[in-house]
C-alpha positions as CSV (number, residue, x, y, z in Angstrom):
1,X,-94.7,47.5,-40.6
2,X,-94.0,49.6,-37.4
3,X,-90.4,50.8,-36.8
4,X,-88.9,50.7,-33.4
5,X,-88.9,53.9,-31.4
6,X,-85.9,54.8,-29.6
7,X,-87.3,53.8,-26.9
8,X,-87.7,50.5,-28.4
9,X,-84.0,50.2,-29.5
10,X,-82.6,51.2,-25.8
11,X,-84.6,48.8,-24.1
12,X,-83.3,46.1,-26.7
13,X,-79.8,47.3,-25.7
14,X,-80.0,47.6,-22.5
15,X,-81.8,43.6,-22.4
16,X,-78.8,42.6,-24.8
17,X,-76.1,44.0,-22.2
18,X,-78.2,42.9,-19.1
19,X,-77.9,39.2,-20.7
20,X,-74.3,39.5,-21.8
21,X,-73.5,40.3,-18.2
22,X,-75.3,37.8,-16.4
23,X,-74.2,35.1,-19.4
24,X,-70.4,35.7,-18.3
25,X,-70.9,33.9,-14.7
26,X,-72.7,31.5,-16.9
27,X,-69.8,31.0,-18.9
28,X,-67.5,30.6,-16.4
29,X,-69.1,28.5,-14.8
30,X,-69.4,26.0,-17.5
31,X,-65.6,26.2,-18.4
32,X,-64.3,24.5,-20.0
33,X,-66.2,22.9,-23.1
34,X,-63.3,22.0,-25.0
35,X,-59.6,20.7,-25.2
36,X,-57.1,23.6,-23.7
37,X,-53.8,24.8,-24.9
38,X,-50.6,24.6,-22.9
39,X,-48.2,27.0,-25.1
40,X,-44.6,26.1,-24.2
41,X,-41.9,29.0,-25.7
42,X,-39.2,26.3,-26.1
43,X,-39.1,22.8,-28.3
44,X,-39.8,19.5,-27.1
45,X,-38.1,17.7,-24.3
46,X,-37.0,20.6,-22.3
47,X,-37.5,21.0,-18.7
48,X,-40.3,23.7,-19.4
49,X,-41.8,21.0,-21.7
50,X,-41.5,18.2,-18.9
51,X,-43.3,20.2,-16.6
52,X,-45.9,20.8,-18.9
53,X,-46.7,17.3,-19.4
54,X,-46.5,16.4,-16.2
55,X,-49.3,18.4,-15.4
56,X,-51.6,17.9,-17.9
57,X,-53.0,15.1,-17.2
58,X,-53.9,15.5,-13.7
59,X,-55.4,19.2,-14.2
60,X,-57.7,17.1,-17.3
61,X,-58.9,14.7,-15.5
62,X,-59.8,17.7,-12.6
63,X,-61.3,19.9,-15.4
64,X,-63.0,17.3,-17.7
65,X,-61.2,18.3,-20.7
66,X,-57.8,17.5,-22.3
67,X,-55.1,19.8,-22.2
68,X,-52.6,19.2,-25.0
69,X,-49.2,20.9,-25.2
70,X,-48.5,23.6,-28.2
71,X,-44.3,23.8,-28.7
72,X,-43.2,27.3,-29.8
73,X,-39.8,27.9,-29.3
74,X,-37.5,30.5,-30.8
75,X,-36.3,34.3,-30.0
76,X,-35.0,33.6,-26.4
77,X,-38.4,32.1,-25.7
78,X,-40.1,35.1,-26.7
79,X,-42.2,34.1,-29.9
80,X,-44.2,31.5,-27.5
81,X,-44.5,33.9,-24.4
82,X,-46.2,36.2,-27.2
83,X,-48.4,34.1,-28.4
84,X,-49.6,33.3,-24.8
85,X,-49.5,37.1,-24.4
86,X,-52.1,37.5,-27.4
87,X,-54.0,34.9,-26.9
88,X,-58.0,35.4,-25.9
89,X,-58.4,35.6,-22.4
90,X,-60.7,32.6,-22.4
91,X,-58.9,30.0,-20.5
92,X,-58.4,27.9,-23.5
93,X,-54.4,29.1,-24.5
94,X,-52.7,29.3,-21.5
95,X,-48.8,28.7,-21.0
96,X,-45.9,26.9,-19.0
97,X,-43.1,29.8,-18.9
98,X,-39.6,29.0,-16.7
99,X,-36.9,32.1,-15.7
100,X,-36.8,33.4,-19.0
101,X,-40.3,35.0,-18.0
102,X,-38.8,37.0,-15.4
103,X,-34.9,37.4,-16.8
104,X,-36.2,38.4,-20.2
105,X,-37.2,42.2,-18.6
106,X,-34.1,43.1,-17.5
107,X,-31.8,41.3,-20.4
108,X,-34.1,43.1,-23.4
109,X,-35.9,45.7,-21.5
110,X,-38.5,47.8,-23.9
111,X,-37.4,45.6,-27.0
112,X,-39.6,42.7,-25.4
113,X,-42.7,42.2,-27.4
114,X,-44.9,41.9,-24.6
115,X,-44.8,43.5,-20.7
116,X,-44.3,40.9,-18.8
117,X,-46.2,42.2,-15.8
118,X,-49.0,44.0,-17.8
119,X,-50.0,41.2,-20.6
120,X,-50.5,37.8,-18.1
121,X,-52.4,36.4,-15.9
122,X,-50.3,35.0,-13.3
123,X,-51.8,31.4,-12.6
124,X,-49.8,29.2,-10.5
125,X,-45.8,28.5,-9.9
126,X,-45.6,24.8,-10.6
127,X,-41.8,23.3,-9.4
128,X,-38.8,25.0,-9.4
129,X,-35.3,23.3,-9.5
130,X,-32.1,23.5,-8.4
131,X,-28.2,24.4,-9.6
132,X,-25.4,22.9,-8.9
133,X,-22.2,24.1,-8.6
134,X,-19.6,22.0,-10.4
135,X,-15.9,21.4,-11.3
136,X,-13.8,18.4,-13.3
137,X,-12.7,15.8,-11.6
138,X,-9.2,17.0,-12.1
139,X,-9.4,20.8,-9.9
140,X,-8.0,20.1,-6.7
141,X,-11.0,22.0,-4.8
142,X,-13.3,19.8,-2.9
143,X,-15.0,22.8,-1.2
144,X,-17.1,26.1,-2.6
145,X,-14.5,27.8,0.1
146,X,-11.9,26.4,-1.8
147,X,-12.5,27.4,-5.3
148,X,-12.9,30.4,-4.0
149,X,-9.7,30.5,-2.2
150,X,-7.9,28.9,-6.0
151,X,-9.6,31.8,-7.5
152,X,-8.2,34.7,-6.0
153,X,-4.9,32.3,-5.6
154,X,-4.8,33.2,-8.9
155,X,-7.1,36.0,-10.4
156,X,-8.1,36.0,-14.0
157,X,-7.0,32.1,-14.2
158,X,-10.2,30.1,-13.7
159,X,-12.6,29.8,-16.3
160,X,-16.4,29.8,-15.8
161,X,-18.9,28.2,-18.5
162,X,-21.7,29.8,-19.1
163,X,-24.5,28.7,-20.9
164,X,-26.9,30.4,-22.7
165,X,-26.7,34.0,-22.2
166,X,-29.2,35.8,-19.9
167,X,-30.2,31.8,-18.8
168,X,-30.7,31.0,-15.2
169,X,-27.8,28.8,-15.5
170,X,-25.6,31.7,-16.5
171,X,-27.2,34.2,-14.0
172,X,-26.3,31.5,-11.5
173,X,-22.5,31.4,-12.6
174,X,-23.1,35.5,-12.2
175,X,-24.4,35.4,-8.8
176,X,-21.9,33.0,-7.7
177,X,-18.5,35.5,-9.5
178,X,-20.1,38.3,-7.9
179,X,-21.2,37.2,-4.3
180,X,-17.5,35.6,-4.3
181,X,-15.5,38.6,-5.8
182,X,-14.0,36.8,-8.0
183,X,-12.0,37.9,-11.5
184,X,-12.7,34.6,-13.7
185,X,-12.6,34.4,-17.5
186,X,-16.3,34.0,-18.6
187,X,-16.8,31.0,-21.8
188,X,-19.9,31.4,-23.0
189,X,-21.8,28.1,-24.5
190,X,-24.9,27.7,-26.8
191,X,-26.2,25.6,-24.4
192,X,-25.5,23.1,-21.0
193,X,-24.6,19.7,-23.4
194,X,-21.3,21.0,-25.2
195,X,-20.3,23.0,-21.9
196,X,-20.6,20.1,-19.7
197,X,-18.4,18.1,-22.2
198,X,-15.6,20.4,-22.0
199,X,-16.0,20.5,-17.9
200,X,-15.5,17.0,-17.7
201,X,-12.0,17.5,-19.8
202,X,-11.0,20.1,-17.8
203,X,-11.0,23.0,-20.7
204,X,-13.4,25.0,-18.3
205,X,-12.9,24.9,-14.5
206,X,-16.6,25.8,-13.5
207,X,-20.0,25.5,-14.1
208,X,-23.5,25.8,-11.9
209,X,-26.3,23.1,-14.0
210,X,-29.4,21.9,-13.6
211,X,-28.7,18.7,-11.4
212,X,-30.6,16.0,-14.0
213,X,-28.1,17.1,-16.3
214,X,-25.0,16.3,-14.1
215,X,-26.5,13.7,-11.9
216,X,-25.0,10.7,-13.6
217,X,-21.8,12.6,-14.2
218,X,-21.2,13.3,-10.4
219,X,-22.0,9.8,-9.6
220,X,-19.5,8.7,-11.6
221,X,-16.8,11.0,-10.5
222,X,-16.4,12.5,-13.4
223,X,-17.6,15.7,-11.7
224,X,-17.5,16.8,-8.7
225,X,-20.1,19.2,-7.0
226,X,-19.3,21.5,-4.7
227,X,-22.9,23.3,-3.7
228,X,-26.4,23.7,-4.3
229,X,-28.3,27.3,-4.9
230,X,-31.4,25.5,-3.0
231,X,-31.5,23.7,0.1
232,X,-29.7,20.5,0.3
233,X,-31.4,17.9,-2.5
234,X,-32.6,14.6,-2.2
235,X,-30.7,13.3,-5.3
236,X,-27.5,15.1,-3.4
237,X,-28.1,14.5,0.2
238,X,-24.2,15.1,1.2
239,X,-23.5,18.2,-0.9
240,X,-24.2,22.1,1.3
241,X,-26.2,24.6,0.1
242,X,-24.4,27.4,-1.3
243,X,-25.9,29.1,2.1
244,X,-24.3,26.3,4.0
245,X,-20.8,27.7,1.8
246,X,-21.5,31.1,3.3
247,X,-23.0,32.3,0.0
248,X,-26.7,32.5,0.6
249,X,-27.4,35.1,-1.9
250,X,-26.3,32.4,-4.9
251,X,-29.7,31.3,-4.8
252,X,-30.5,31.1,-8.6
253,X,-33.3,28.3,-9.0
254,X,-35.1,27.7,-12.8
255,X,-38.7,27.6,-11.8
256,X,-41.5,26.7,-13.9
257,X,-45.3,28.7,-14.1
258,X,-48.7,28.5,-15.2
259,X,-49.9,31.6,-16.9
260,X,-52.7,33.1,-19.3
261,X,-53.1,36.6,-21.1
262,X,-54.1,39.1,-18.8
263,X,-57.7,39.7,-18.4
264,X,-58.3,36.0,-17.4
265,X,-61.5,36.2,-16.0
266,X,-61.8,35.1,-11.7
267,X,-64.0,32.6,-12.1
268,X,-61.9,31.1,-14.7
269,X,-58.5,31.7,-13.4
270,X,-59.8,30.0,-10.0
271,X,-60.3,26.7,-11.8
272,X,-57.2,26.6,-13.8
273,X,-55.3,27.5,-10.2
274,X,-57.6,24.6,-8.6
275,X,-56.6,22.3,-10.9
276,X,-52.5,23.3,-11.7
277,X,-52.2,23.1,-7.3
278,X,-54.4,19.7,-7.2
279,X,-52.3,18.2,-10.0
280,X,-48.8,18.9,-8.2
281,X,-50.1,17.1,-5.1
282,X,-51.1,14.4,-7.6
283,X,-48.8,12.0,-5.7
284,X,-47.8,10.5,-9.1
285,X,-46.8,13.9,-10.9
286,X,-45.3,14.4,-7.2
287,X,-43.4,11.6,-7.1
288,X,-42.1,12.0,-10.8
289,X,-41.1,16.0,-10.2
290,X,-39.0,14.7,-7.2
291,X,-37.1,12.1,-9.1
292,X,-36.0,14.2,-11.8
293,X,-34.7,17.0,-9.9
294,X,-37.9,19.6,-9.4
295,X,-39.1,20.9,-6.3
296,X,-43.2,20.8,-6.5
297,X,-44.8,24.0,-5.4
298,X,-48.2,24.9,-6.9
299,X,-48.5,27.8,-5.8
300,X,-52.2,30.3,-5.6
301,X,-52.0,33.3,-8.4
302,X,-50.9,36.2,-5.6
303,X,-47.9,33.9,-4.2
304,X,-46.9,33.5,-7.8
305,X,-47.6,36.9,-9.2
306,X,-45.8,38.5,-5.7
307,X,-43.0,35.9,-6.9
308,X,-42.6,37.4,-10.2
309,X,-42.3,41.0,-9.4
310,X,-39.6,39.7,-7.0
311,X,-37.3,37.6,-9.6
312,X,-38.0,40.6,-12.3
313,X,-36.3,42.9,-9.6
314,X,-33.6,40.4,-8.2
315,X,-32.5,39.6,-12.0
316,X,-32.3,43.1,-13.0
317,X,-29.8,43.8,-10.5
318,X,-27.4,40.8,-11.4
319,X,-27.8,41.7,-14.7
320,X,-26.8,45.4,-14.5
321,X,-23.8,44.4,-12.0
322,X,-22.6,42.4,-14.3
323,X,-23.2,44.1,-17.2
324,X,-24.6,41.4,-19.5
325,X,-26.2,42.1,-22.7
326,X,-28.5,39.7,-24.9
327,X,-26.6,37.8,-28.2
């Protein structure tokens, strides 16, 4: 039997790499060929969650394959946005983050298990929400001018829950003691249900929450909300923006992304951008955002990623101001 020459082993390479190159088009082209993974860092029947659902149908019925949600909450979100982070960059694991993604940076800093710029593939920016600024129905205030006014009335008196540390909903609260000047007492809360409780009995004079969660409430008049961090709201047509209040940097807004580990291939992250824009126009998904409080985006990978760097900047500032550290 004859053995191979060198020269016969470097043409074989140099076939095998010729082919691998022009089999990655190939395969890119013919993505995907099999159910894909949307990894969500938090448990079932959050708002990242929602919005995760709420897409995947429409971007499977654009790609011709089923997208399926994969729940992995825990660590601040940070087991989940890890396991997006090491995932193959194939297109088949990618993941719906919210404001965590670009808190996270400056709350934890070089103890984050991932970089948050460095190890994704920015995809698209799906919705984002609004906050609402709310008292009980028992603060004489009807105005953000006049809590403001009660607050420094009175400094150190007025109480401010905050849930979740390093949250948007917290950061919110932040932006609004800071932009305000205000000396308030801070109550943190392990999460928006048991602080919303004790704002509607008047143990806690302030909160800023997602407005699904305080919708009812305000209707009520149990609550009473005083502004919005976005533009005015659809579900709150009378109440200002907080820019309307003379406060336009309170502008805190959870907002919801598509993202895969970095290295996504173009051709690949072109489709899953194709298909996460296509299914927020999806008048149903639309339509269903709208009435539970989220503002549809679906925005292209360099709006999204130029969003990112700007929230990771804006985020680290509030946090350093006001000195917050994670539990």
């Amino acid at each position: 039997m004859t053995q191979p020459t060198r020269r016969d082993i470097l043409t074989g390479l140099t076939a095998l790499t010729t082919a691998s190159i022009l089999g990655g088009p190939a395969y890119a082209q013919n993505y995907p060929q099999r159910p894909i993974k949307i990894v969500v860092p938090y448990a079932a029947g959050g708002a990242s969650d929602i919005v995760a659902r709420l897409v995947a149908v429409p971007m499977g019925q654009d790609l011709g394959q089923s997208l399926y949600v994969d729940n992995r909450g825990g660590g601040a979100s940070q087991i989940g946005t890890q396991a997006i982070a090491s995932s193959a960059p194939d297109g088949y694991a990618i993941g719906v983050v919210d404001s965590a993604f670009t808190i996270n940076p400056g709350l934890f800093g070089a103890k984050l298990p991932y970089d948050t710029v460095r190890d994704f593939t920015p995809i698209s920016l799906l919705a984002k929400t609004s906050l609402v600024l709310v008292v009980p129905a028992s603060l004489p205030v009807s105005t953000v001018r006049e809590l403001i006014a009660l607050g420094k009335a009175k400094p150190g008196s007025l109480t401010m829950a905050t849930a979740g540390i390093g949250t948007a909903v917290h950061l919110g609260c932040e932006q609004f003691r800071q932009e305000a000047g205000l000396d308030v007492v801070s109550v943190p809360y392990r999460g928006g249900g048991p602080a919303i409780m004790d704002l509607i009995a008047g143990k806690v004079d302030f909160n800023f929450s997602t407005i699904p969660a305080v919708l009812e409430q305000i209707r009520t008049g149990k609550l009473k909300a005083l502004g919005v961090t976005t533009g005015r709201v659809a579900q709150l047509p009378d109440v200002p923006s907080m820019a309307e209040a003379g406060l336009p940097k309170v502008d805190a807004a959870p907002d919801f992304g598509l993202v895969g580990p970095a290295g996504l291939p173009p051709d690949i992250l072109a489709k899953l951008a194709k298909a996460a824009q296509a299914a927020v126009r999806d008048a149903a998904t639309r339509s269903r955002m709208e009435e539970i409080g989220y503002q549809p985006i679906g925005s292209t990978p360099a709006a999204y990623t130029a969003h990112i760097a700007t929230m990771i900047d804006k985020w680290k500032h509030i946090i350093a101001v006001g000195n917050i550290k994670p539990e």
